[in-house]
GUVEXLO-689594 format. One record per residue: z negated, x negated, y negated of N, C-alpha, C, CB in turn; residue in one letter. Coordinates in steps of 0.02 Angstrom, whole numbers, plus 50000, padded with zeros to 5 digits. Each point is the difference from the previous one (the first is absolute). Glycine has a CB too. Layout:
<pts>
ZXYZXYZXYZXYA;...
</pts>
This chain:
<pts>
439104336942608500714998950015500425000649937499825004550116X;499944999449848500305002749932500264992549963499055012349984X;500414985250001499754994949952500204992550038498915008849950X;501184991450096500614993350035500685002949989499264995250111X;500925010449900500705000349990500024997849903500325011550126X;499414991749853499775001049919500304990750007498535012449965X;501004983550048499964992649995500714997450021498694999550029X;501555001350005500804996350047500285002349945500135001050144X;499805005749819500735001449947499904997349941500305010650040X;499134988349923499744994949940500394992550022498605006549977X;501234991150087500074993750028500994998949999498555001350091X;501645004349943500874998349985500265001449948500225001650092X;499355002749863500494999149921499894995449971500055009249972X;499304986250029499664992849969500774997350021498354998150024X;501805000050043500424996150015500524998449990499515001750040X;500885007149972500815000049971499995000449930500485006050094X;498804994449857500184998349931500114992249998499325010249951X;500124986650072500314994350000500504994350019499285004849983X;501044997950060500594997950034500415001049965499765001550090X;500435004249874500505003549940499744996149951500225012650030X;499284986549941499834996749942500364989350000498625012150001X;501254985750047500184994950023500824999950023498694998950027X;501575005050000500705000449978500415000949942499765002450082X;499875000549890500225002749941499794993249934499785015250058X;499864982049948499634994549959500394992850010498785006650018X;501264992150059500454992550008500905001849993498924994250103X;501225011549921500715002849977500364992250052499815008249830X;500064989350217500224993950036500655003250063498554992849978X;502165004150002500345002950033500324993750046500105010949912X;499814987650159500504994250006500775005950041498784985950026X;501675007449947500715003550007500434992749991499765014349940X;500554986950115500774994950013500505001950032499464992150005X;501115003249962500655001850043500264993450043500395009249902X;500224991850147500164994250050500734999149981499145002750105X;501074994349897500814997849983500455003350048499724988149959X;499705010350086500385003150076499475004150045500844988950010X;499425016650012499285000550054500264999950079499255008749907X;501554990950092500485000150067500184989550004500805017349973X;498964977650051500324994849977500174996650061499474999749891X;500774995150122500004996450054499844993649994500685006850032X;498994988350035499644994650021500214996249928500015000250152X;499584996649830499954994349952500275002049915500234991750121X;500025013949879500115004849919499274999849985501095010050018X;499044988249901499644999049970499865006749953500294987550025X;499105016649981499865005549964499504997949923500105007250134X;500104997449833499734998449929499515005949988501104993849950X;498375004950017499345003249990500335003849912498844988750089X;501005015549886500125003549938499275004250000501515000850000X;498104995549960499205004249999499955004349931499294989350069X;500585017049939500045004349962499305004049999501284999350019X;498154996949979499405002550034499645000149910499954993650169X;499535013549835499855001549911499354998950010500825009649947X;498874988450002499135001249996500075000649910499284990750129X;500025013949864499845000949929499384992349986500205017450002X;499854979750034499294994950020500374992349999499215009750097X;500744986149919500334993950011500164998350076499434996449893X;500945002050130500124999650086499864993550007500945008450027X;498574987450005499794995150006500514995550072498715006249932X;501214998650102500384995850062500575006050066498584989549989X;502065006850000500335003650069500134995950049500535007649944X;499244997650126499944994450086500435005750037498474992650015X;502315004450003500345003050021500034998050087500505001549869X;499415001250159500064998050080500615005150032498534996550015X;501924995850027500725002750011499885003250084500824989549908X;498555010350115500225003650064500344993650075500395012549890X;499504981350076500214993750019499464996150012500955001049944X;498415001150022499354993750002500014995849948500004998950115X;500755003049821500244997649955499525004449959501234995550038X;498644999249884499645005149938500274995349955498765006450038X;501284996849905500184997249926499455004449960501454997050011X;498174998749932499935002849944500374999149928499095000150067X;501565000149934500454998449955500125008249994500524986150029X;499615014649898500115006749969500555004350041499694994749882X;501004999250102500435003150040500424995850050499975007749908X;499594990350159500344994550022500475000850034499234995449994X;501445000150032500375000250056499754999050081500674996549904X;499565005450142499965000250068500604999950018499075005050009X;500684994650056500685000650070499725001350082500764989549926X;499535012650116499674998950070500254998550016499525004450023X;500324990950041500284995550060500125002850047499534992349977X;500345014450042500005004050060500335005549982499034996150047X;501255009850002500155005849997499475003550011500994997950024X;498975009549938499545003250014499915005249954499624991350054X;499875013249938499795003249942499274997049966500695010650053X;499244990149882499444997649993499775002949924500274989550089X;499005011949889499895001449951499514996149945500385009050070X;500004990349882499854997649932499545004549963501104994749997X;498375001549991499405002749980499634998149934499985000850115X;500085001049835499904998549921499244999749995501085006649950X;498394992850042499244999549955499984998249940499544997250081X;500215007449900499954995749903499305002049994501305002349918X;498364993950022499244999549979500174999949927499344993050103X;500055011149861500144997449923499324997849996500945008049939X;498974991149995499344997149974499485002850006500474996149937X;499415011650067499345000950038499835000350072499945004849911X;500644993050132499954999050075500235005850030499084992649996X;501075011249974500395006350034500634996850027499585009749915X;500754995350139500224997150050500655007950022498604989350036X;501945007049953500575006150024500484997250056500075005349875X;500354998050159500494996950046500565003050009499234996250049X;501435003449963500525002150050500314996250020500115007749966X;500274994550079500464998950078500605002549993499125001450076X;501324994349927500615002250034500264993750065500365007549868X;500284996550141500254997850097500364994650000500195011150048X;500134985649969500494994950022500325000050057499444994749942X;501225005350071500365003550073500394991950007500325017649980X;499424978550039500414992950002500404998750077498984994549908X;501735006550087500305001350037500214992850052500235010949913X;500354990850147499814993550035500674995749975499235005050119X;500764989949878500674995349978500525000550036499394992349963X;500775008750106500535000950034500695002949981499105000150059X;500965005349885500245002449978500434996249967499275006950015X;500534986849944500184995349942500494993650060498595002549886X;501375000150181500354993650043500425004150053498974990049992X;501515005750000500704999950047500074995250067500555002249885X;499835002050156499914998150062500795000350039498645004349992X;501684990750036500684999550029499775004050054500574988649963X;499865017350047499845006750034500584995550058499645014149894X;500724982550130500364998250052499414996850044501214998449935X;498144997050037499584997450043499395006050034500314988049925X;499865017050077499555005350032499684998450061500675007549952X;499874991050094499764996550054499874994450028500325006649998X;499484988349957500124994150008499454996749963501205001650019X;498514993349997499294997650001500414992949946499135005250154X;500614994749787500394995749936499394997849963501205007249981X;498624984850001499704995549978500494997649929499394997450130X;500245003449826500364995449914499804991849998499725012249908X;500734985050071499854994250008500194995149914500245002850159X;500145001549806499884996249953500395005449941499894986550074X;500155012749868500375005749958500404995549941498985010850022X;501424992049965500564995949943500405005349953500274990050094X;500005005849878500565005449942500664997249993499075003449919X;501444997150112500634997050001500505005849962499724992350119X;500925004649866500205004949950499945007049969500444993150038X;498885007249928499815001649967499645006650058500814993449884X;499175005950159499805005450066499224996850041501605002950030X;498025000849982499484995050039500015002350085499094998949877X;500734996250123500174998750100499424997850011501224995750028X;498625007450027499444994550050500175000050080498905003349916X;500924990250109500154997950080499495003250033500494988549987X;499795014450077499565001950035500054998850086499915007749893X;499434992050116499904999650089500195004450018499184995150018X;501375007150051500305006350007499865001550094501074997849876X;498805007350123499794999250096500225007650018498674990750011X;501605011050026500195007150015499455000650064501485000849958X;498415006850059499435001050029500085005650054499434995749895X;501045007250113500155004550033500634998050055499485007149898X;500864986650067500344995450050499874993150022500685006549962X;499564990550069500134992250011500104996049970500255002350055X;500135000149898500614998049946499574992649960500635015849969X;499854979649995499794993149990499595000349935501044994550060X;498635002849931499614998549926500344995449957498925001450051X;500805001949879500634994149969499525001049906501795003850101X;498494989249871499675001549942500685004149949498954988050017X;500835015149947500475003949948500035001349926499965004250091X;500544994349869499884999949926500025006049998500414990549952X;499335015150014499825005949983500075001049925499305000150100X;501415004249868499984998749926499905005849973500684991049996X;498945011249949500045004249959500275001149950499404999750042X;501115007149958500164999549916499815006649960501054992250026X;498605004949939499525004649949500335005549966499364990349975X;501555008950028500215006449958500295005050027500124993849924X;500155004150155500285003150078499245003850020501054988350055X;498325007649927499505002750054500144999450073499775007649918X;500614985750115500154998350065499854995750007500625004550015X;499394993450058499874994250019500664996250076498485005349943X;501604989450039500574995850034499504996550037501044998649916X;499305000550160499734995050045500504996250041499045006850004X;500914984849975500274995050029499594995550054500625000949894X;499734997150173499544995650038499964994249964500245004350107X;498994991549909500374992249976499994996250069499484998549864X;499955002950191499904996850055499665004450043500024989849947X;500145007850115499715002550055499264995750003501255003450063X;498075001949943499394999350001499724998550066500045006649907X;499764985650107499944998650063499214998049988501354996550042X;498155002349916499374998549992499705001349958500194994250045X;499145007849933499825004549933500144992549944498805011750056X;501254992849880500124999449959499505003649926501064997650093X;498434996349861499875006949954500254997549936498895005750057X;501384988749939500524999849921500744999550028499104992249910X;501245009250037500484997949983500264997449923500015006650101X;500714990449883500124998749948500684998649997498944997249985X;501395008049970500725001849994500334994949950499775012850024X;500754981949978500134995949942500675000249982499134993150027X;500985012149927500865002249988500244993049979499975013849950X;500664982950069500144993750003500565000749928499744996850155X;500684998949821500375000649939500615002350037499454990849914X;500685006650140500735001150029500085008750031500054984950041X;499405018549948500165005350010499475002550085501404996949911X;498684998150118499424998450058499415000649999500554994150019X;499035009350035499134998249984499644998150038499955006549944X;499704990150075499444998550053499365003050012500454991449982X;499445011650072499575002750009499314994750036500995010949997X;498474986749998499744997350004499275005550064500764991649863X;499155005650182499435003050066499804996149992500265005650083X;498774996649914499364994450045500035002250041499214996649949X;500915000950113499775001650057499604995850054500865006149968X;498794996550024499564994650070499505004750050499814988049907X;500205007450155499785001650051499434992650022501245009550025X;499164985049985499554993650032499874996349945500504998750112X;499905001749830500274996149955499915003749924500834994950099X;499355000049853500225003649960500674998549975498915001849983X;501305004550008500994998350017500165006749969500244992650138X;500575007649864500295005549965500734998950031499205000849880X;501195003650065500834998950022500145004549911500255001550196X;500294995149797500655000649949500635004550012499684988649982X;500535017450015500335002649998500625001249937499035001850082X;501464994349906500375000949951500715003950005499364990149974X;500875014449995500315007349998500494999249930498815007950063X;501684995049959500314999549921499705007549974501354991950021X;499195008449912499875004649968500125008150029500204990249918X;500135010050123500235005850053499395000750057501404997149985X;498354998550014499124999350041500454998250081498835012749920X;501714985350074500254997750082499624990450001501645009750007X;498284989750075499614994849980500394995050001499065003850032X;500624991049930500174993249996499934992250053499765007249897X;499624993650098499544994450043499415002450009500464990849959X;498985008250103499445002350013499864993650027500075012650012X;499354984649964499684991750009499135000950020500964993849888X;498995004150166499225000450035499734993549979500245007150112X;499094992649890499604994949989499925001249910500464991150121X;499615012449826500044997449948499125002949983501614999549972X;498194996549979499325003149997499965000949914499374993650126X;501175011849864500105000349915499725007649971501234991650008X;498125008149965499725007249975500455002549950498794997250016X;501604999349948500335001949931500224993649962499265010649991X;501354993349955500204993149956499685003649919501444994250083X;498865000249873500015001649945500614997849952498835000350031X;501475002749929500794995449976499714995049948501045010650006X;499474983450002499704996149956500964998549968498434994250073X;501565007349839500645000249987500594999650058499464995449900X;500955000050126500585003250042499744997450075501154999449901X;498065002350098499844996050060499505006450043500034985249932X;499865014650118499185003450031499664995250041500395012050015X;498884988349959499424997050057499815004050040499564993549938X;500465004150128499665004850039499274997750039501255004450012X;498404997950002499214997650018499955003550032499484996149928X;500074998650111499555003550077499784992550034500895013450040X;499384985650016499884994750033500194995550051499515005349957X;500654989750043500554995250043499454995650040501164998649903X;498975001150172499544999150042499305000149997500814995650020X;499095010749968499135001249976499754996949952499745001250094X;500934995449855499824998449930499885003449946500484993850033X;499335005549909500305004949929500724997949986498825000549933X;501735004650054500634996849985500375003149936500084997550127X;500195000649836500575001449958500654997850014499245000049930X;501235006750085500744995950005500345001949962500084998250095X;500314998949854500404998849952500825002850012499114989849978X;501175015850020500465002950002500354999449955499575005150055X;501424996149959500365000749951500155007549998500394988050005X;500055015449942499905005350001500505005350050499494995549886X;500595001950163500275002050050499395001050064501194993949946X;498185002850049499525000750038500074994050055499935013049969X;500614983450015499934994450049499364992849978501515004050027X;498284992450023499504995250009500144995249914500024999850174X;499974995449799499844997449964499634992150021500105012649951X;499354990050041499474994950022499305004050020500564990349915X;499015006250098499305002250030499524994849966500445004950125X;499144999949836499324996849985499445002350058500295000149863X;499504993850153499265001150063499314995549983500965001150108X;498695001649923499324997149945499474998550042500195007449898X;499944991250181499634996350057499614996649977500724999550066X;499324996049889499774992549981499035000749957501764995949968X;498565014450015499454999249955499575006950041500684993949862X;499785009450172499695006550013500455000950091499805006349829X;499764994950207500285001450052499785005750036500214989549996X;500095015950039499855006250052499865005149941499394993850121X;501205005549829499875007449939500635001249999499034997849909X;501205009050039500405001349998499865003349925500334999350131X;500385002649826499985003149950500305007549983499904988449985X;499695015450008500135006750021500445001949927498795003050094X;501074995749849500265004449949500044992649945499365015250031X;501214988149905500044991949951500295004149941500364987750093X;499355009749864500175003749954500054993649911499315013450096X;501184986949890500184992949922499535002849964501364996649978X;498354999949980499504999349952500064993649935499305005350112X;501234998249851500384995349952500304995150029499325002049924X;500654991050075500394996250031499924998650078500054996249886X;499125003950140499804998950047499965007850058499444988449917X;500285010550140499915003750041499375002650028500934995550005X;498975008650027499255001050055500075002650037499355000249950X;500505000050111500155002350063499195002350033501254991450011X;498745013150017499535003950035499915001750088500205004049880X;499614994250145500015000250103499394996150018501424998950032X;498534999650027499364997550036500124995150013499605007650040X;499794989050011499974993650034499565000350053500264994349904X;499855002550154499545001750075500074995050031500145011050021X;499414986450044499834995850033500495004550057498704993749946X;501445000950123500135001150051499515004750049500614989649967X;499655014150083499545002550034500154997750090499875010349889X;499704989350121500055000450105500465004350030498804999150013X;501365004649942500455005750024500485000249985499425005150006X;501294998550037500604996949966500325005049929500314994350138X;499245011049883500255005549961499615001949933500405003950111X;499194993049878499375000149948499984993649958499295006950082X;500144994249869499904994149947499184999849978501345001749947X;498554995950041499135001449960500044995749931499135000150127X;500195003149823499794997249955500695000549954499004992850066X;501165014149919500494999849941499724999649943500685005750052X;499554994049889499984999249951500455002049938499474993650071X;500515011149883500425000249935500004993649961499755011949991X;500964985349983500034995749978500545003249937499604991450112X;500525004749829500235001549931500414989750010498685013249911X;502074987550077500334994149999500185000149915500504999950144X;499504993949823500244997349942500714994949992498735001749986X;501685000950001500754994550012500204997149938500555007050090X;499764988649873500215000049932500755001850004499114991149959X;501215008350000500595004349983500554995650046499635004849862X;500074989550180500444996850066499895001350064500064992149942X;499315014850070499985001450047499594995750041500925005349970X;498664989249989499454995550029499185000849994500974993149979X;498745010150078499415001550012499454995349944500495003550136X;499344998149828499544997949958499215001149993501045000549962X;498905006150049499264999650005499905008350081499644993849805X;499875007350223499785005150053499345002649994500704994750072X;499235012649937499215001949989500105004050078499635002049834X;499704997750197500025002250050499245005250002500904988950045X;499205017649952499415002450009499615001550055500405002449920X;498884993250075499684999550068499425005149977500324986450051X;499765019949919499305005149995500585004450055499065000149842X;501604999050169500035005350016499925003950086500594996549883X;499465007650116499725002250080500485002550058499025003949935X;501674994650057500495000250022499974995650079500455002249865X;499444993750120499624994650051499715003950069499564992149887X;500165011250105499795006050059500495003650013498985001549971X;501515002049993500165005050017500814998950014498955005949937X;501384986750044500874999350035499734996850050501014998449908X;499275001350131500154995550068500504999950041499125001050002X;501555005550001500464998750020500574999749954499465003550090X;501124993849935500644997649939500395008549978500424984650074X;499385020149956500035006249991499755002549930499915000150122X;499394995549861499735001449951500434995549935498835003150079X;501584995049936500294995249927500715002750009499264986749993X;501125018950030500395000749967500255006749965500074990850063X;499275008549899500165005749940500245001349928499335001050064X;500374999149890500225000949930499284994449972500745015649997X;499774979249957499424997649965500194999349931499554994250095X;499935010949854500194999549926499584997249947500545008950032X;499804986549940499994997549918500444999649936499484995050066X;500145006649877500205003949946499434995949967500585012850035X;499924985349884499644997549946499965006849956500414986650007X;498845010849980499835007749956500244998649920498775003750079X;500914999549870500455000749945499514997249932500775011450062X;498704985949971499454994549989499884994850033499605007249969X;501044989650045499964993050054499945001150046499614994249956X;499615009750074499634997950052500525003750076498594999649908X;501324994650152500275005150061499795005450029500284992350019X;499945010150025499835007150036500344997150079500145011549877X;499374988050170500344998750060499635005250043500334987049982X;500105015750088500015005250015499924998750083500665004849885X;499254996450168500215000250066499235001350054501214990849959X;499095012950102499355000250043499505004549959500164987650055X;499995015749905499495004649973499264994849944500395009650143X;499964985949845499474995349958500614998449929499054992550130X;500695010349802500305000049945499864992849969499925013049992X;500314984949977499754993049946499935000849951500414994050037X;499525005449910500064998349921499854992150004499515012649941X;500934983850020499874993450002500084999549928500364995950119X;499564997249855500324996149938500684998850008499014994549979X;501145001449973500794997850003500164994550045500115003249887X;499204992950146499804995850016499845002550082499684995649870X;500115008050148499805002150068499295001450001500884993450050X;498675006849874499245000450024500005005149997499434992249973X;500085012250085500095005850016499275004449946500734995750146X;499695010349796499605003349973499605006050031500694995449926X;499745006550123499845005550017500105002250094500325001649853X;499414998750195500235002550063499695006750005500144988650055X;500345016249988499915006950003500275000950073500105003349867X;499224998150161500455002950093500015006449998499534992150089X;500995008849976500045008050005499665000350068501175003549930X;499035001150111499765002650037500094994050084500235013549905X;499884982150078500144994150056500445000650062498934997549967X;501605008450022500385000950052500814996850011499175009949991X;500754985649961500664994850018500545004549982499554992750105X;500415012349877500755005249986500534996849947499235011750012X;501424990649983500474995549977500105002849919500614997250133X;499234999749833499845005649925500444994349954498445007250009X;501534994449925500414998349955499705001049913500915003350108X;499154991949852499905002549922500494998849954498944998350013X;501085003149921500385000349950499744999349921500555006450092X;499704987649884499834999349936500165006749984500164987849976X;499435014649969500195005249923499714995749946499855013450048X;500474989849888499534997549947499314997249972500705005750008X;498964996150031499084998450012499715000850038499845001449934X;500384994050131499885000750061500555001850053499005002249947X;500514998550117500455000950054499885006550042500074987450000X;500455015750035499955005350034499914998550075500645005549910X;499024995550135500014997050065499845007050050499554986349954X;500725013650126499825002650015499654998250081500715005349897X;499164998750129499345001550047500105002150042499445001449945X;500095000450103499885004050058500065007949964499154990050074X;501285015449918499995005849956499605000549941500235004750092X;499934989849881499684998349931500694997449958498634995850048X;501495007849871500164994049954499514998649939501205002550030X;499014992549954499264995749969500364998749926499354992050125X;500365007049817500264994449942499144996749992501305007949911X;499074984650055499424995649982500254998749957499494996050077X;500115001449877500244997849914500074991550022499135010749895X;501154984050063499944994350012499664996450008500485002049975X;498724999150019499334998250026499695003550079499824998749860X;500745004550178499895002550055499605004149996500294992650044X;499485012749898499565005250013500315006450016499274994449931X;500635010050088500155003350035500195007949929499204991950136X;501585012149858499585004349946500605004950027499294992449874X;500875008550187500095006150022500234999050087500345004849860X;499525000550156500055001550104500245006550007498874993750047X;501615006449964500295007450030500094997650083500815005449874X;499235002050174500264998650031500545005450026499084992150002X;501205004150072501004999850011499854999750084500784990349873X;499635013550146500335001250066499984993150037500795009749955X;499304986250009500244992750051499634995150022500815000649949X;499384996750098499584995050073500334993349964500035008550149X;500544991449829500294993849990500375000549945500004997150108X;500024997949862500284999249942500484992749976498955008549984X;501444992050047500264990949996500434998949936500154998250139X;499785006049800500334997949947500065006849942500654990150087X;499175005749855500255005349935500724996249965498545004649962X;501985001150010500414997149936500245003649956500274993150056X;499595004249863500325006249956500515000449986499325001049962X;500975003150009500565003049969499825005149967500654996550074X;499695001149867499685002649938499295001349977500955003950017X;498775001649985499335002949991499624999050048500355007349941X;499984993450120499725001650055499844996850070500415007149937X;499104991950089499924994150056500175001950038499304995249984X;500875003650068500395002950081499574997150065501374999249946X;498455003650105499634997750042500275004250064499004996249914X;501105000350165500035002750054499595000550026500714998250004X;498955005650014499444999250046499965001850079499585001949893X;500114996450155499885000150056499225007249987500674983750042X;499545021150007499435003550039500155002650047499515001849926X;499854998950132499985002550043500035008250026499614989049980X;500855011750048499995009350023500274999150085500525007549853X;499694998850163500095001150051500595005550013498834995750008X;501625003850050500625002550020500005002850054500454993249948X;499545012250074500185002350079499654995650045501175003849976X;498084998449984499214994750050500054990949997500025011150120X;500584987649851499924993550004499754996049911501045001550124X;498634996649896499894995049933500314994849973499235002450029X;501034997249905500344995249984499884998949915500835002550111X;499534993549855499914998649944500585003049946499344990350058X;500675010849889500395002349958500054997249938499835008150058X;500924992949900499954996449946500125007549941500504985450061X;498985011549872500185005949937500254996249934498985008850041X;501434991949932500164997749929499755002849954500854997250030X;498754998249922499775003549947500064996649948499345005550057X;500334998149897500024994049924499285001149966501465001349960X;498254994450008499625002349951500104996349907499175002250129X;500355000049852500264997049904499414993150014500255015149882X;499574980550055499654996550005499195001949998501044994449965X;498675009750042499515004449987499885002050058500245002949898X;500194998850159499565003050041500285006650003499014992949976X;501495010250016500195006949998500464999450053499835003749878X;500355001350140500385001950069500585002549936498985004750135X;501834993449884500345000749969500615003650048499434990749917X;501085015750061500395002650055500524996350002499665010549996X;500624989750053500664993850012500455005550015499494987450058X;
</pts>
């Protein structure tokens, strides 16, 4: 018994000499700092590696606790989620020795960074489009009270960024859903408010209001998604008897003339238009008739080419895409449809949860689906690329449609970004709940071009 114990104590000093000897010999320390270790959704944290060896350090594999790893010395990150999470350093030097530490990350939830019109508490409110009028940003909203009878109505909703308030004007009484709109401050001081609305059809109505927001004229049948100013003039687009249409306004918002394009294209419409030096391009679908009075089949994204007279010149129609299954009622076409020239020619077209990248031309570089739920979303040129958003997703793509950041956001819907100054502005639609009843809600937020949650 003697002579085994004798053996175990020879055996653990062999060991802890050499353990001590080998610490003491590689002298391998890893060590880092975080820019931040408190941050929120989509902040970007900075790596500061301060890690020693007496040896050469061959390789660092940092894992963020995300499924994310970098072996960059000192790389940047970010998370897409709230949560806690830990950052985990490895370093190796040249004889394969091997050190580590850890520290935490407390990544907090974005809500904080968004504002909310505390008068709609009880009241079940849809965004439908967002703008910036003297020098204040507004967005329209679907308005439904829920605890009474009381009438539905759409509403300009304004913010002013230095009050920290918010103003609410009616523009119309809400008699059929609605998921765009498009506000067109007129020169005379007047604005038109522009509804898709459809039920059997595809149709809308015009609401025009002076500057006091008392109304003007309210006109049914119009099927106008939006204008664009053209010097002392506005076009407005959408569609004149289940045509594609352009109507030619003076700057009072009255008729002009009407460009219609039957001859070349029939049962489309033009959702969004945007000048492109002298000429134009326009972005919306195209569909066959259906048996039904209330439906359509076999849609299609289509990209329109006009020259600087507003005459249809060339059409790309994309038949990869899979949309075709999934509209079928006129419910499904009146939402938000966006195009934006990127800052390398090429387009960016947007709608139904199917992204584009095209040429200048319409050949398509790039398609990117989301999650196929038809939700009413929205993007935004920046400098190198576009910002788009999602089903509680925001996204950037560089101008080759690759993908190089995803945070995500509170919101179901997203029908529009706009900047001012630094900062992008977005309303969003999400879902919560009120005294057991379910309804929808709107949050104002902003972010930078990057992807940061910015405080308003």
């Amino acid at each position: 018994m003697k002579k085994i114990y004798f053996f175990v104590f020879i055996l653990l000093n062999v060991l802890n000499s050499c353990s001590s000897d080998t610490s003491e010999e590689t002298k391998l320390v890893a060590a880092f700092n975080l820019s931040s270790t408190i941050v929120n959704i989509g902040d970007e944290i900075k790596v500061t590696n301060s890690s020693t060896s007496d040896k050469e350090i061959v390789s660092y594999v940092f894992s963020f606790g995300n499924d994310k790893t970098s072996t960059e010395k000192e790389p940047t990150f970010y998370y897409s989620q709230a949560g806690d999470y830990d950052v985990k350093l490895v370093i190796k030097d040249i004889n394969g020795n091997i050190a580590y530490n850890t520290l935490r990350v407390k990544v907090t939830e974005e809500n904080s960074f968004l504002l909310e019109n505390q008068t709609t508490v009880d009241s079940d409110v849809t965004s439908l489009e967002i703008g910036i009028h003297d020098n204040k940003i507004f967005y329209t909203e679907a308005y439904r009270p829920i605890l009474t009878s009381g009438s539905r109505f759409y509403r300009n909703v304004q913010y002013d960024d230095v009050t920290k308030t918010f103003t609410t004007k009616v523009v119309a009484e809400k008699i059929v859903n609605s998921g765009n709109t498009q506000t067109t401050f007129l020169n005379n001081g007047n604005r038109i408010v522009t509804m898709v609305e459809s039920i059997n059809y595809l149709g809308g109505r015009e609401a025009e209001l002076n500057s006091d927001w008392s109304p003007v004229r309210l006109v049914s049948g119009q099927t106008t998604y939006g204008s664009i100013p053209n010097n002392d003039q506005f076009y407005f687009y959408g569609a004149y008897n289940h045509n594609p249409s352009i109507e030619i306004r003076n700057s009072a918002g009255q008729l002009v003339s009407r460009k219609t394009y039957e001859n070349v294209l029939k049962n489309a419409f033009i959702g969004d238009l945007i000048k492109t030096g002298n000429t134009y391009v326009g972005f919306g679908g195209k569909y066959e008739n259906s048996t039904t009075a209330d439906a359509f089949q076999n849609y299609k994204p289509i990209l329109l080419f006009f020259n600087e007279n507003l005459e249809l010149i060339s059409q790309k129609t994309f038949e990869n895409s899979s949309l075709h299954y999934l509209l079928k009622s006129w419910n499904d076409l009146n939402g938000s449809f966006n195009l934006v020239k990127l800052s390398n020619g090429n387009l960016a077209i947007y709608s139904h949860d199917e992204l584009r990248i095209t040429t200048a031309l319409g050949e398509e570089v790039k398609l990117i689906k989301f999650n196929n739920s038809t939700n009413l979303q929205s993007l935004i040129e920046v400098e190198d690329g576009v910002i788009v958003s999602s089903t509680r997703k925001l996204e950037k793509y560089n101008n080759s449609g690759n993908l190089t950041k995803s945070i995500s956001y509170i919101g179901s819907f997203n029908t529009g970004f706009v900047k001012k100054g630094d900062l992008i502005y977005f309303a969003t639609t999400y879902s919560t709940s009120y005294q057991n009843y379910s309804l929808y809600k709107i949050k104002l937020g902003a972010i930078d071009s990057n992807l940061v949650f910015k405080k308003i």
